[in-house]
N, C-alpha and C positions, 0 to 999 in steps of 0.2 A: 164381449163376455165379461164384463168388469160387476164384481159384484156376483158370479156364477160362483154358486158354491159344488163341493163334489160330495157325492154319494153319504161320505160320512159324517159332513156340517162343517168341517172346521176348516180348511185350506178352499183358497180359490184355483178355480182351474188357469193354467192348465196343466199344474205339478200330476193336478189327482188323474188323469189316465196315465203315465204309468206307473202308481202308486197301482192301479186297478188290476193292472196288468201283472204285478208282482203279486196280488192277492190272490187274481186268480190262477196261476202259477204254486204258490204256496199258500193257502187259505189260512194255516195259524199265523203266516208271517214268516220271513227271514230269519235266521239267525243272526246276522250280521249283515249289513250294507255297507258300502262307500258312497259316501255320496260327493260325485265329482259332478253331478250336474250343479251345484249349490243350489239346493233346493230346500235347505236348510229345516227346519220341522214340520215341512211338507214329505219327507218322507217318513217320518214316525209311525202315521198307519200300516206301513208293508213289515215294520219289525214286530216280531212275537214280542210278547212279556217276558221282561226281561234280557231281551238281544241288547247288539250293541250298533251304534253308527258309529262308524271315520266321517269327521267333515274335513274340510282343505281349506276353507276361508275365514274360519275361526269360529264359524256358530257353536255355543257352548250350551246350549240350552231356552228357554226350558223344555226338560222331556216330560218324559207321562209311561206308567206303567213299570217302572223299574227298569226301563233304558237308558244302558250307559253312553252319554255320547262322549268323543273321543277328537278332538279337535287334533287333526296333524299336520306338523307345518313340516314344508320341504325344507328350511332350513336348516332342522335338527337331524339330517339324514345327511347334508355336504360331507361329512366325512366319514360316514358310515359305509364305508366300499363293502362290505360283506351285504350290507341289503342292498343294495343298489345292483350289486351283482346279483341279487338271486330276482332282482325284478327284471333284470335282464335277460335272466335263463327262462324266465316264464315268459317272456313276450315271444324269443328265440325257439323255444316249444309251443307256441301259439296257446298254450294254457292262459295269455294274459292279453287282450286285446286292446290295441291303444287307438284310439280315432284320431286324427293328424289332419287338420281344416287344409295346412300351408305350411310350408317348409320355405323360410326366408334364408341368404347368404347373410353373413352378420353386415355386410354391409347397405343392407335393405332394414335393418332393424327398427328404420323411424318408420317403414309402412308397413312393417307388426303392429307396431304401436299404435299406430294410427287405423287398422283393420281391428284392433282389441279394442282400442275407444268405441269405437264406432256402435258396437253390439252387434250381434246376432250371427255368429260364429258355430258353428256347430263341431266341437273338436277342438284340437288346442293349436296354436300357432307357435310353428316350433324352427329355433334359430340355427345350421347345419353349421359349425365351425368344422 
């Protein structure tokens, strides 16, 4: 499929099904995304004019239409126990759903590492201290 473009011209597939999928769901677009796929300005068609994206990996741009993107690093949250605890009461209320590929003991950490190298992960590979 290299070279397939999606419905709108601009992204190759296969971000754009479910870019499709959010449209058809919300047709003026999102208010707001995360985008934890990194799928980076491949999802800017599913946000309205003027919404905003969280990215996680650092994409800053460029947008289009007056969307704010919003690069956020987990770094700048290590000592923010007040959000971390309310990301917790949301997962703990199922209002937040987290997808978890592997759950490694820390002493298994080189074959996180080495299952992250590798690619094609669906979820996050997550260390259980």
């Amino acid at each position: 499929m290299a070279g397939a473009r999606a419905d709108h011209g601009k992204y190759p597939l296969p971000a754009a099904r479910p870019i499709r999928g959010v449209r058809d769901a919300a047709p003026g677009g999102v208010d707001g995304l995360i985008d934890a796929a990194v799928l980076d300005g491949a999802v800017l068609p599913a946000i309205r004019d003027g919404g905003k994206l969280a990215t996680v990996r650092g994409f800053a741009g460029p947008s289009e239409r007056g969307i704010t993107i919003a690069p956020v690093r987990v770094t700048a949250y290590v000592h923010n126990h007040d959000a971390l605890d309310r990301l917790g009461r949301l997962v703990a209320d199922g209002r937040l759903t987290l997808r978890v590929a592997e759950t490694f003991l820390p002493e298994r950490a080189a074959d996180a590492q080495n299952k992250l190298a590798a690619g094609g992960t669906r979820g996050r590979l997550v260390i259980v201290f």
